[in-house]
VEXBA-761447 format. One line per 5 residues: their letters; for each residue x, y, z of C-alpha. Coordinates in pm, whole numbers, padded with zeros to 5 digits. Each point is the difference from the previous one (the first is absolute). Layout:
N
A	X:Y:Z ~ ...
This chain:
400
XXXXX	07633:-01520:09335 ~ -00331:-00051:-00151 ~ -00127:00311:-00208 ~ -00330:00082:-00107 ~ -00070:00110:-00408
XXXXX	-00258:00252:-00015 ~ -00218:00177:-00240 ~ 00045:00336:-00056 ~ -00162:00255:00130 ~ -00301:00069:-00275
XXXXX	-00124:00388:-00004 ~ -00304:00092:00076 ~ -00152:-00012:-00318 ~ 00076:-00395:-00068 ~ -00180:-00220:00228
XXXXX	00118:-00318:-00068 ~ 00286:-00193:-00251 ~ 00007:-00361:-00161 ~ 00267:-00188:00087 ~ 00147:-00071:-00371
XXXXX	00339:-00217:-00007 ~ 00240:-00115:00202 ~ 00323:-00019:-00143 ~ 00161:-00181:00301 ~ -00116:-00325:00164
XXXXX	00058:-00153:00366 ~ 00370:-00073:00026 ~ 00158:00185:-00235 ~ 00235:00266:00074 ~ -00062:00364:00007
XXXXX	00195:00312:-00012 ~ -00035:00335:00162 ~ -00226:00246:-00266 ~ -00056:-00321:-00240 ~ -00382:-00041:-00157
XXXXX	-00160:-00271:00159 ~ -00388:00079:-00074 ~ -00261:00230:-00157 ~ -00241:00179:00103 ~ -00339:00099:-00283
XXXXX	-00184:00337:00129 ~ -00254:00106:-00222 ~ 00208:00282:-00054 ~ 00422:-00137:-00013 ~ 00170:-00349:00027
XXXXX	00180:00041:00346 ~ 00350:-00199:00021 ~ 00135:-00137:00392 ~ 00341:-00030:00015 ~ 00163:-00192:00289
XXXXX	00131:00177:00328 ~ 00282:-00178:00055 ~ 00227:-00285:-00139 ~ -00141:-00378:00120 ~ -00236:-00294:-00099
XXXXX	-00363:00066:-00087 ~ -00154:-00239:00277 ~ -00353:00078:-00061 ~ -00278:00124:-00245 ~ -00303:00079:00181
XXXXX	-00186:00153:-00326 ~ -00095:-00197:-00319 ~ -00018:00179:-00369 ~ -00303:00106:-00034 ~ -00094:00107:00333
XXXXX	-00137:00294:00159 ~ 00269:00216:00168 ~ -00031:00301:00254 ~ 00197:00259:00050 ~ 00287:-00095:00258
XXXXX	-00104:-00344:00001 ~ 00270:-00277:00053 ~ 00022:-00205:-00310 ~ 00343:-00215:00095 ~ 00266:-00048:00205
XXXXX	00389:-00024:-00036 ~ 00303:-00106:00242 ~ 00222:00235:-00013 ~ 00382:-00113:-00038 ~ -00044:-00368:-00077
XXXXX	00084:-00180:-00354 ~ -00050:-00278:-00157 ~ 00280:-00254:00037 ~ 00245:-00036:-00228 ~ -00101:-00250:-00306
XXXXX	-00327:-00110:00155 ~ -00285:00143:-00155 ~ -00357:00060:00187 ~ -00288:-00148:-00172 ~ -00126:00366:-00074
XXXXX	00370:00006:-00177 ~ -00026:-00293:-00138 ~ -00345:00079:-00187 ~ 00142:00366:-00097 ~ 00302:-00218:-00184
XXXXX	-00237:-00187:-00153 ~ -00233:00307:-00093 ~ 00346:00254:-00055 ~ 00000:-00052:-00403 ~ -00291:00001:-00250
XXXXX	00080:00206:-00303 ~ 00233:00177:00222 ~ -00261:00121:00248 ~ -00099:-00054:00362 ~ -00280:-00216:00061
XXXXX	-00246:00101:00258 ~ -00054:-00326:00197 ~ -00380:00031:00011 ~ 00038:00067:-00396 ~ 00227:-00371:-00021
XXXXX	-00251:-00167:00174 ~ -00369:00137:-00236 ~ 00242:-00090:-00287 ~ 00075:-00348:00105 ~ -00376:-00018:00093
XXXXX	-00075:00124:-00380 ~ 00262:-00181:-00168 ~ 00137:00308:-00156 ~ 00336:00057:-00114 ~ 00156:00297:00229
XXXXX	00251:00030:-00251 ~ -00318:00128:-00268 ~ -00044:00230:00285 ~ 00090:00373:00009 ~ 00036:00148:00331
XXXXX	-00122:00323:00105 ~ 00104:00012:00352 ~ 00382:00182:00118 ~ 00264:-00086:-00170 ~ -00204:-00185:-00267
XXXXX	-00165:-00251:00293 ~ -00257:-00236:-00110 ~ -00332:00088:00236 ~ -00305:-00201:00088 ~ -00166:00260:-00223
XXXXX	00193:-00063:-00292 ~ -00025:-00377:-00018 ~ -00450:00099:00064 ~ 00056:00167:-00322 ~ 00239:-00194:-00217
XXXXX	-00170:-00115:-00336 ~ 00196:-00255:-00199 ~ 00086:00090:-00355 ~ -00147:-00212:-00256 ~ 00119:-00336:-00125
XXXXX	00148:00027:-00319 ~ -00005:-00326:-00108 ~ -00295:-00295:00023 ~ 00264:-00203:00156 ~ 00048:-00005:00427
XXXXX	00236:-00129:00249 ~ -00237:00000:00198 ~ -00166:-00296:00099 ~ -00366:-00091:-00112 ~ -00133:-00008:00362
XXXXX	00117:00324:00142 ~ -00043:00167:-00333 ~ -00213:00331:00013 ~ -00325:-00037:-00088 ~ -00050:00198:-00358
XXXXX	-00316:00204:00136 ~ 00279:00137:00229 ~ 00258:00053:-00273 ~ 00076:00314:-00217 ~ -00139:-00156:-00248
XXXXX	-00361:00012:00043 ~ 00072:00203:00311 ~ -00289:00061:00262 ~ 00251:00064:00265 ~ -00047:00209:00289
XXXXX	00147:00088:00306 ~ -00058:00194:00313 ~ 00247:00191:00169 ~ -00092:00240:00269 ~ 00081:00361:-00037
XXXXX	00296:00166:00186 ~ -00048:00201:00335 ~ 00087:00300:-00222 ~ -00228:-00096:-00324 ~ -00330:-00040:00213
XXXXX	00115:00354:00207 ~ -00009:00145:-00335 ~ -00345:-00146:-00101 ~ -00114:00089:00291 ~ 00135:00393:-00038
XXXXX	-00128:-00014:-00323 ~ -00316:-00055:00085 ~ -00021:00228:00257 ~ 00032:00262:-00225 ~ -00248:-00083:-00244
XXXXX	-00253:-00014:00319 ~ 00093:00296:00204 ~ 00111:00289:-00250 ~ -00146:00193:-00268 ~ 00216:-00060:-00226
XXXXX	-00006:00130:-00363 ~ 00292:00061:-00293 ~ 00076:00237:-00211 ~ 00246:-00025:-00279 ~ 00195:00223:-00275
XXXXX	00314:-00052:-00220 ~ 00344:00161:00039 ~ 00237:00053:-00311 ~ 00294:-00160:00105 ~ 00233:00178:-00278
XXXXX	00153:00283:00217 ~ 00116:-00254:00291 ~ 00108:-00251:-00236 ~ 00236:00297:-00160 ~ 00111:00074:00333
XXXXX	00109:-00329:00112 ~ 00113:-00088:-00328 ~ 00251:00326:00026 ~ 00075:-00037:00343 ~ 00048:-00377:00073
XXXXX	00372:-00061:-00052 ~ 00124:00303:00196 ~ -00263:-00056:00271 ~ 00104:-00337:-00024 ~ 00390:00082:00093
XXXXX	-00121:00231:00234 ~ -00188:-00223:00231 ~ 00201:-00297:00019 ~ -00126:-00191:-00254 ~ -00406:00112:00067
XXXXX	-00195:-00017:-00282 ~ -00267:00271:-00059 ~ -00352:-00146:-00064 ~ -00342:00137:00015 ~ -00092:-00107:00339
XXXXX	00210:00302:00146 ~ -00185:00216:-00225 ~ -00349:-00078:00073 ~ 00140:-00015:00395 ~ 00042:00351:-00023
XXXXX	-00281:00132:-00226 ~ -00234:-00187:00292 ~ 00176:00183:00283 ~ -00035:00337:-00174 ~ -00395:-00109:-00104
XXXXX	-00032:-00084:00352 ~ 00085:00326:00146 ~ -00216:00168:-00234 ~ -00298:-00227:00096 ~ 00078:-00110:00352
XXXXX	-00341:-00151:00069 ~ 00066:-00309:-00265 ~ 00327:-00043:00269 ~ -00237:-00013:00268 ~ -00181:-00252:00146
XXXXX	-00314:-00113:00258 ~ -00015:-00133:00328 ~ -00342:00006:00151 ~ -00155:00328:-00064 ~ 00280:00193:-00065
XXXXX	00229:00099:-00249 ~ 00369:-00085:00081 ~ 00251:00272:-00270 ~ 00302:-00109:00031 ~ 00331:00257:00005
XXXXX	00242:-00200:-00239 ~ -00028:-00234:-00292 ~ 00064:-00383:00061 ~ -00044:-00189:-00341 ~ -00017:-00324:-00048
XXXXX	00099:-00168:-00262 ~ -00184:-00356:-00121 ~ 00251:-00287:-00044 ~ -00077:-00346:-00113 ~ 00159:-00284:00152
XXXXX	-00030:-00427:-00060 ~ -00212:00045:00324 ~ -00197:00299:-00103 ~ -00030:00342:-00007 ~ 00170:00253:00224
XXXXX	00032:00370:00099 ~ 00347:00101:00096 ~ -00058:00362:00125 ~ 00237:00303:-00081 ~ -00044:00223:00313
XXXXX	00010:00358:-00053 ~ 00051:-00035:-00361 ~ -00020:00393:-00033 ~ 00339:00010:00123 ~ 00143:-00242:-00248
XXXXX	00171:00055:-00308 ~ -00137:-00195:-00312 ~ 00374:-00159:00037 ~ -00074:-00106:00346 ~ -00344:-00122:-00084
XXXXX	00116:-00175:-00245 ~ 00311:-00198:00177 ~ -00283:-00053:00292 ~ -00254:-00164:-00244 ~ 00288:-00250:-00106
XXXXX	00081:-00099:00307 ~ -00345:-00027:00145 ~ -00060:-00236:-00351 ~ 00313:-00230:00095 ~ -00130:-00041:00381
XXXXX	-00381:-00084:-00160 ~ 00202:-00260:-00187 ~ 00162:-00142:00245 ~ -00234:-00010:00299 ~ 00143:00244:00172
XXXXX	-00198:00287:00064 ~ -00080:00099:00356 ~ -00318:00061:00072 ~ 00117:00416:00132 ~ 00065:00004:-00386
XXXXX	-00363:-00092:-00111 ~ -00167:00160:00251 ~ -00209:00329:-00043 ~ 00066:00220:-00303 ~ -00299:00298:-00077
XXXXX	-00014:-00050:-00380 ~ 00082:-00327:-00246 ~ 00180:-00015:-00342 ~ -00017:-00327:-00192 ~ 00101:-00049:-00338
XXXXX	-00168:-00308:-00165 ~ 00195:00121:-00369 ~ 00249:-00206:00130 ~ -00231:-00274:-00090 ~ -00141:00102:-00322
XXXXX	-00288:00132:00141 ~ -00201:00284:-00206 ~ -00225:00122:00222 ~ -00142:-00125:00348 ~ -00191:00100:00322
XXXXX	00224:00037:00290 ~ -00129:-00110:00316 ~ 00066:00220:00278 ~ 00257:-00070:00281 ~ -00167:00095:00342
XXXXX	-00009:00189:00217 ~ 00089:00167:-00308 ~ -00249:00239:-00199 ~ 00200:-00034:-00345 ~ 00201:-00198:-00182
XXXXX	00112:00078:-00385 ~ 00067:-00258:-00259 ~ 00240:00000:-00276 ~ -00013:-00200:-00323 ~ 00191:-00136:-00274
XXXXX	00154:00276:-00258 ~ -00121:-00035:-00362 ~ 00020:00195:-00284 ~ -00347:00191:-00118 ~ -00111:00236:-00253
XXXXX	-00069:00291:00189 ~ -00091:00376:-00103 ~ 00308:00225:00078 ~ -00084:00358:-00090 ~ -00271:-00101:-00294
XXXXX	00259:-00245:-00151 ~ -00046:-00381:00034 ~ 00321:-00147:00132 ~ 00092:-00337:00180 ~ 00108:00045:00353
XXXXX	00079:-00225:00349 ~ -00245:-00028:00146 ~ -00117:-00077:00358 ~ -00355:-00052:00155 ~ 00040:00119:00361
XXXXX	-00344:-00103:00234 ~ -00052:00126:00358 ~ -00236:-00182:00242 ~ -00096:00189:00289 ~ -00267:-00003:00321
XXXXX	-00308:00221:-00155 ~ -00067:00009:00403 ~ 00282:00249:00045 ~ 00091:00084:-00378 ~ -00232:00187:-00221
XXXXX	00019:-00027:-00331 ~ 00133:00345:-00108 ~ 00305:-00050:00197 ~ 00079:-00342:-00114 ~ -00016:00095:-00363
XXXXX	00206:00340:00065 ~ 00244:-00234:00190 ~ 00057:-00264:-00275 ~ -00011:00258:-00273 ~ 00307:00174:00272
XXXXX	00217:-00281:-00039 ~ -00049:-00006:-00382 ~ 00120:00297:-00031 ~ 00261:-00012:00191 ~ 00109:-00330:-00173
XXXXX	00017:00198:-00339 ~ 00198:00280:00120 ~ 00235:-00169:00241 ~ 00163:00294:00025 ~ -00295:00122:00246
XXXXX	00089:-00280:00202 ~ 00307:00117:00085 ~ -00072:00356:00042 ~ -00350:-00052:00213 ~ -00206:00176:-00236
C-alpha cells in the first residue's frame, strides 16, 4: 500500500520551509521512525521520519525547494524490500557514494563535486552523521599546494589567478532560510523601534567566590551540573523584572501588553545561526534547574534539534557575547520584546574599592531597550538592579 510522506505541520508563525537534504533516494529501503529528509524554517531544521517500514517509491520535492505546511513531499510502499543481493540503481549510487572520509555523501553533493573536479575526500561534511551536503562542496576551498610540482595535468590545471596564490577567488552561496529570517528580523528592528543602550560594569568578585566555594558540592549534588554564571544572571533578571515590569512588557498596536510571569530567553549560537531557546516561567526555577535547562537547550542548538515551541515567545532576552571575547557591544533587541541585556567578557580592572585602588573582575553589562515603551530612568534603575544583585548574590536568593 502506497503511503504518502508529508511535511509537518508548520505553526502559525513559520510560513514556509526549504526543503534541505534528502538522506534517502528512490529505491532504497526505509524503516519505521528512520530520517529520510529535512526540513529549513527560518526558525528550526525540521526532520521526517518514515511511517512505516517499505521502499521509498517516490520524491516529489527537490533540495532546495519551497515547502508548505502539510504538503506531500514523497511517497513510500509500505511492506515491500528490495530483493535479496540485487541492488536498485538509487542503491547502487548510495554504495558508490556510502564512504568518503567515512561520511555519507549527499548525492546532489557527488554530482557538483564531479562537476568541479574536487576531491570529496578534502571535503568535511556538515550534514547528520558527518554527511557531505550540496552546501559543503559550494564552499570547499582547496588548501594550498605545497610544492611547485602537480599531478595534475597541464590542461586541466587551475588557472593561477584562481589559485591561493595570488587569490582573487570568490564565491556565491545563497544564505540559509534561517540566515536571511534573521537579516530580515534584524532589520526590522533597527526600522520600527526606538531603540537605545545603556551600559554599566558589575564586579564579578563576590559570584566568582561563590561559585568558586560552592562548585564541587553543587556539583555532587546535581548530578554532575556545573554551576556557571548564566543561572546567576537568570535570576538577578527575573527579580529586576518584577521590580520593573514594564521592561517585561511589550506592544501590540496601541496598547501595552504586561505580562504575569517571566519567560527568558536565552541567545545561543549555532553553525546555522543564532537562536533563542526560551525558559518559561523562569521565576519558578532554581538557578540548578536553569542551569541543567540552559545545557540542554545548548546540546539541542547543536544538534538541530530544537522545536520551534522551544524558540518561540519569551518576554525578555539574555545573551552573553563574553563567551566570545567580546568587551563590550550593543545588543539588538529580540521582538516583540522591549529589552534584551548583554553580557561581556570578564577582565581584570583597576577599580576604586572604598578609596583604595585594587584590580578586580570585571564585567561590562549593556541593556538595549524600546525608548517607545522604556524611559530612561527605569532602564538605568533596572540595569544598575541587576548589578547589584550580581555583587551580592546573596540578594538573589533571598529576593531582596
Amino acid at each position: 500500500m502506497a503511503i504518502e510522506i508529508k511535511a509537518p505541520t508548520f505553526p502559525e508563525s513559520v510560513q514556509e520551509g526549504t526543503l534541505a537534504t534528502w538522506h534517502k533516494n528512490v529505491g532504497d529501503s526505509v524503516t519505521r521512525d528512520e530520517l529520510i529528509v529535512d526540513i529549513e524554517t527560518d526558525k528550526v531544521v525540521l526532520e521526517v521520519v518514515a511511517p512505516a517500514n517499505g521502499i521509498l517509491t517516490e520524491i516529489l520535492k527537490a533540495e532546495g525547494d519551497l515547502i508548505e505546511s502539510n504538503e506531500i513531499i514523497a511517497r513510500i510502499e509500505e511492506g515491500a524490500a528490495a530483493a535479496p543481493g540485487t541492488a536498485t540503481p538509487a542503491a547502487k549510487q548510495e554504495e558508490a557514494d556510502i564512504q568518503v572520509a567515512e561520511s555519507l555523501v549527499n548525492p546532489a553533493a557527488k554530482k557538483l563535486a564531479d562537476e568541479r573536479n574536487i576531491d570529496l575526500a578534502q571535503v568535511t561534511g556538515t550534514g547528520k552523521g558527518g554527511r557531505i551536503t550540496k552546501e559543503d562542496v559550494v564552499n570547499f576551498k582547496p588548501a594550498p599546494a605545497t610544492s611547485a610540482a602537480t599531478s595534475a595535468p597541464a590542461a586541466t590545471a587551475v588557472p593561477t589567478e584562481l589559485m591561493e596564490g595570488g587569490e582573487r577567488v570568490e564565491r556565491r552561496v545563497a544564505m540559509s532560510r534561517m540566515r536571511t529570517r534573521i537579516a530580515e528580523r534584524l532589520l526590522d528592528v533597527t526600522q520600527n523601534t526606538a531603540s537605545l543602550t545603556t551600559f554599566n560594569e558589575v564586579d564579578m568578585s563576590a559570584l566568582m567566590g561563590l561559585r568558586k566555594q560552592y562548585q564541587d558540592e553543587f556539583t555532587k549534588t546535581h548530578n554532575g551540573q556545573r554551576l556557571g554564571f548564566m543561572g546567576f544572571f537568570v535570576k538577578a533578571a527575573v527579580e529586576s523584572l518584577k521590580r520593573f515590569p514594564l521592561v517585561n512588557a511589550s506592544i501590540d498596536g496601541s496598547d501595552i501588553v504586561y505580562h504575569g510571569f517571566q519567560d527568558i530567553g536565552v541567545a545561543v549560537s549555532t553553525d546555522r545561526g543564532l537562536v533563542v531557546p526560551v525558559l518559561r516561567n523562569a521565576e519558578n526555577m532554581s538557578i540548578a534547574t536553569v542551569e541543567s535547562s540552559i545545557g540542554e537547550y545548548a546540546g539541542k542548538a547543536r544538534d538541530g534539534k530544537l522545536s520551534i515551541d522551544e524558540m518561540t515567545g519569551g518576554t525578555f532576552t539574555i545573551t552573553n557575547g563574553g563567551v566570545y571575547g567580546s568587551l563590550l557591544s550593543t545588543p539588538i533587541i529580540n521582538p516583540p520584546q522591549s529589552a534584551i541585556l548583554g553580557m561581556h567578557t570578564i577582565q581584570q580592572r583597576p577599580v576604586a574599592v572604598n578609596g583604595q585602588v585594587e584590580i578586580r573582575p570585571m564585567m561590562y553589562l549593556a541593556l538595549s531597550y524600546d525608548h517607545r515603551l522604556i524611559d530612561g530612568k527605569e532602564a538605568v534603575q533596572f540595569l544598575v538592579t541587576i548589578k547589584q544583585l550580581i555583587e551580592d548574590p546573596a540578594k538573589i536568593l533571598l529576593e531582596i
